[in-house]
N, C-alpha and C positions, 0 to 999 in steps of 0.2 A: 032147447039147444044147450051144449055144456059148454063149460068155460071153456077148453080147449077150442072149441070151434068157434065162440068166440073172438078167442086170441087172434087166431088165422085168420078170419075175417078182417078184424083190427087192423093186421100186418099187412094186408094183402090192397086195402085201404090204401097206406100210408107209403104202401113201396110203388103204387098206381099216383098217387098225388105229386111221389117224387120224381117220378119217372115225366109225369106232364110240364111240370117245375123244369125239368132239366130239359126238355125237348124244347119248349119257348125261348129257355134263355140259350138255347145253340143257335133256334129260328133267327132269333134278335140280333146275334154276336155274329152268323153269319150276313143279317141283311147288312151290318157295319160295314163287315169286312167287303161284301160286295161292293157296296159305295165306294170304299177308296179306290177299290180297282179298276170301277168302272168309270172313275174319273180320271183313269190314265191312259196315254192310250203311245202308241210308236214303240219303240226296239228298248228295253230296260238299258242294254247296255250300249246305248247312242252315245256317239260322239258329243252331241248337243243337246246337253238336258235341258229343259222349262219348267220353271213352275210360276202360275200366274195365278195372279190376283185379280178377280174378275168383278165388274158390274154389270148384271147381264142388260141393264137401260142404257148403259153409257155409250155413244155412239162411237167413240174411241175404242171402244170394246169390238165392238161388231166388227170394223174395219180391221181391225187388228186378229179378229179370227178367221175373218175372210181373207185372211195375206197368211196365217199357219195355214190354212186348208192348204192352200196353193203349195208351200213347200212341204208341207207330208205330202203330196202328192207326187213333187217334184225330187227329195230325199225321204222317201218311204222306212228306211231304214239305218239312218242317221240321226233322227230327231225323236228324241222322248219328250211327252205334255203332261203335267201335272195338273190340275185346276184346283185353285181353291175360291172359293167364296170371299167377297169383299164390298158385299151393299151399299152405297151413300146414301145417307139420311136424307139428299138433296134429290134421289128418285123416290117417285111414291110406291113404284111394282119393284123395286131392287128386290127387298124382301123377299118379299113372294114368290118370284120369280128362282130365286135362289131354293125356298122350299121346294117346288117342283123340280128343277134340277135334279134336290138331292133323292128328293122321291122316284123320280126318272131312275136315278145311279143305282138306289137300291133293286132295281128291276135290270138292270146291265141297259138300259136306252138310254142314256146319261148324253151320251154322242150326238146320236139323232136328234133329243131334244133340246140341248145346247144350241145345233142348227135352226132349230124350227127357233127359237127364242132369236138367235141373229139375224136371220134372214128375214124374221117377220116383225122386227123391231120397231121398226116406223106404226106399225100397224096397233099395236099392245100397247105401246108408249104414250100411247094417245090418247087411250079411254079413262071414261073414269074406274070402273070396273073392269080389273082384265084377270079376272077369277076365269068367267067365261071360256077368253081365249087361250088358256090355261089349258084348261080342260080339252079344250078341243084337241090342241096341239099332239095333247099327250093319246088322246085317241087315235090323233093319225100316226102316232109313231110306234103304234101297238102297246101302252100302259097297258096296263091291268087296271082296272078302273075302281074294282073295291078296296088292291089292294092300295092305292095312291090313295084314296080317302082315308085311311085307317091312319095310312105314312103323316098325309098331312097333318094329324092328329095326333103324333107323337110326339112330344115335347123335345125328345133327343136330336130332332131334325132342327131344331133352333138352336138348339145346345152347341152342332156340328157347327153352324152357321160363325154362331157367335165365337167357337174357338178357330174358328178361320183367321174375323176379325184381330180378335186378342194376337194372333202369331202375327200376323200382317202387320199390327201395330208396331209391333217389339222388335220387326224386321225394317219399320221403318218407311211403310205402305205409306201413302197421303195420297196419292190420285189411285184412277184405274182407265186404263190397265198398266198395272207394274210386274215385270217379270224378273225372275231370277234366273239367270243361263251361267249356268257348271256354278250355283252359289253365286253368283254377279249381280247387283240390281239393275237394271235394264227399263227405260221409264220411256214407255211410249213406242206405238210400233215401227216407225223407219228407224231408229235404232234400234232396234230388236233384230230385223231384218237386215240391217247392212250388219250386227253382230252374228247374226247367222250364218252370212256369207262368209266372213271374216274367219269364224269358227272352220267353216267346210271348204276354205281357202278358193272362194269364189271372189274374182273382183268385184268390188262396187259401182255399180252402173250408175249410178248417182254420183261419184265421186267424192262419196264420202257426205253429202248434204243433208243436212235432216232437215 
């Protein structure tokens, strides 16, 4: 073989290697960017923005996404949801729980399985192991099943987790669920809810009571 061919060989290598190199890290930079998106969900330019700080064991949590369903459903296009992650050390599946999420979000079922974790919270909260119904969950809401194992194994998914915390901190988080509406902190969901109204200039049927 001569040098020249060689060379071309060499180069042909090396522009293959970078070409893989470059294809993973868009793979990677897009499953990011899917995540944040798929944790949002309602009208970008809603009157009432949220963003919450979530523990998906916290039984204040669950109640409180079961009262958002009900007004996305009720103001479909008034209300923008942000999530973000906010585990307590004082749940043993917070964690966890929060990996699957983000794993869920890089697949766009972020949504779905946010509900399957609320709705079946009694149920998870209680084992000692809820790897299991983890996995289950994520089957029933269409995961991809090799790619969630791969996710779960990405260090960057703690990484996200952990800079949820960090922001949450610095914003001033200490329980969950705590929200932010139009930048406002918002601590607890019947205040959330009568600030929703309040926002969409709905009276208070509570009379204002939390």
């Amino acid at each position: 073989m001569s040098g020249k061919s060689k060379q071309w060989i060499t180069v042909a290598v090396v522009v293959a290697v970078v070409a893989v190199v470059a294809g993973v890290r868009l793979y990677l930079n897009n499953q990011a960017v899917n995540a944040v998106t798929g944790r949002t969900k309602g009208n970008p330019q809603a009157k009432v923005k949220i963003v919450e700080f979530i523990d998906f064991q916290c039984p204040a949590c669950a109640q409180g996404a079961k009262m958002l369903n009900a007004r996305f459903k009720q103001y479909p296009d008034q209300l923008h949801l942000e999530m973000k992650y906010f585990p307590l050390k004082m749940h043993a599946h917070a964690f966890l729980s929060s990996r699957f999420a983000e794993c869920a979000a890089r697949q766009q079922k972020f949504w779905e399985y946010h509900d399957q974790l609320i709705y079946k919270q009694k149920d998870w909260s209680q084992v000692v192991n809820a790897y299991p119904m983890f996995q289950q969950m994520a089957q029933e809401v269409g995961v991809d099943m090799d790619q969630l194992h791969g996710c779960l194994n990405d260090t960057r998914v703690d990484k996200v987790i952990s800079e949820h915390q960090t922001e949450g901190r610095k914003r001033g988080v200490r329980s969950t669920p705590t929200y932010y509406v139009n930048g406002d902190m918002v601590v607890g969901t019947r205040d959330l809810d009568k600030r929703i109204k309040e926002l969409l200039e709905e009276p208070d049927e509570q009379g204002g009571q939390n």
